[in-house]
C-alpha positions, -999 to +999 in steps of 0.1 A: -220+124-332-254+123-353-272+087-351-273+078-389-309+073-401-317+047-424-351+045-441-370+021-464-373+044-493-397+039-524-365+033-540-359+007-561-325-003-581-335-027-611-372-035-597-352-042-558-362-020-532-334-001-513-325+013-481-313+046-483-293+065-452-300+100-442-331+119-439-360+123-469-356+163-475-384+182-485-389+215-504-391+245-477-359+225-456-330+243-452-302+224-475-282+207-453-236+213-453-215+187-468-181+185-479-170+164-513-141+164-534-139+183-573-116+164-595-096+181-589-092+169-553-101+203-539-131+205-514-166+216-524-197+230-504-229+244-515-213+278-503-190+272-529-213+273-557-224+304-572-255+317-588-296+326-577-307+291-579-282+255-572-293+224-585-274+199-569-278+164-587-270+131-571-260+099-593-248+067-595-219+071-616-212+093-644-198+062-665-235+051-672-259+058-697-286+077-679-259+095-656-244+102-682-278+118-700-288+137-672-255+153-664-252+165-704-289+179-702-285+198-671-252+214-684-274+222-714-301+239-693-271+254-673-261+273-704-291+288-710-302+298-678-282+328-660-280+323-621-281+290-623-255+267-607-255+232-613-237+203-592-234+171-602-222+147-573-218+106-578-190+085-559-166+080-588-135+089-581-122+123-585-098+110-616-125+091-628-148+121-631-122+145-642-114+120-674-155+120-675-159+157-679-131+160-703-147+135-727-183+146-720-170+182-728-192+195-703-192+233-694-218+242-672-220+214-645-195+211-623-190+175-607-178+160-571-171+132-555-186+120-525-166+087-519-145+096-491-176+096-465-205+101-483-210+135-467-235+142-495-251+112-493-256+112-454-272+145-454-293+145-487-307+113-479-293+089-509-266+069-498-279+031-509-267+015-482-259-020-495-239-004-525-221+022-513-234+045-540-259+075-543-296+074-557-308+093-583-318+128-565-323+163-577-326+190-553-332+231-564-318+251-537-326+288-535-300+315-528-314+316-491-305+278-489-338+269-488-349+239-508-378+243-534-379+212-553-366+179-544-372+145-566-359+113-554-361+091-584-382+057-580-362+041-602-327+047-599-316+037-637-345+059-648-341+099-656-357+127-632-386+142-640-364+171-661-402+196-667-406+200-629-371+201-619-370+226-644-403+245-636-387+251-598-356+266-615-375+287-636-399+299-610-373+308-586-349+326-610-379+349-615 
């Protein structure tokens, strides 16, 4: 069994810093497994996700505004950008993001839960700790499984930085 690692990050939720569990990736890591859950209940890993480049997207919960935001702009990018495979993961329930995507009309992304063990959370470094949900993360994955661009947020409620994030996908879809 792996020790869990919890770190002070320069994370902060409303102006309050958090403590996040898991490790701080960086860009040239190898992205680590995990398991979570699509809506519809079936399991998801990153070898499950097609496409040159992943961008796997960790937040909060879909049912708020910038969640919300970010998901709809990445499934926009998504469209226009062949080889591109984009996973959105938060802790809502599997229902609860299923009922999301249907409203949101979202095409592109697909979404996963992480709330059975935060497997996603543990080994992307953004489980909060004290609230049982994910930080705002964005990690572009190659098709090697290497990582090339990784943003943990500052600010949770605030949006990532969507030019670099977008740069990395860019640059490594050639």
């Amino acid at each position: 069994m792996t020790a869990t690692v919890e770190r002070s990050a320069a994370v902060t939720l409303r102006g309050r810093k958090v403590t996040l569990i898991g490790p701080e990736l960086r860009a040239g890591d190898t992205a680590p497994p995990f398991t979570v859950l699509a809506p519809d209940m079936t399991p998801v890993t990153i070898g499950d996700l097609p496409g040159r480049v992943r961008l796997l997207s960790s937040v909060p919960s879909l049912d708020t505004e910038v969640c919300d935001l970010e998901t709809r702009r990445f499934d926009e990018e998504a469209a226009r950008l062949e080889g591109l495979s984009v996973l959105t993961v938060s802790v809502d329930l599997p229902f609860a993001q299923q009922r999301w995507v249907s409203a949101a009309d979202v095409r592109n992304v697909r979404t996963a839960s992480d709330h059975r063990d935060l497997a996603f959370g543990h080994a992307y470094g953004v489980a909060v700790k004290d609230l049982r949900l994910l930080a705002r993360a964005v990690f572009v994955v190659a098709a090697d499984n290497t990582i090339r661009h990784v943003e943990y947020v500052p600010e949770i409620g605030a949006h990532p930085d969507y030019d670099a994030v977008l740069r990395a996908v860019r640059a490594e879809l050639g």
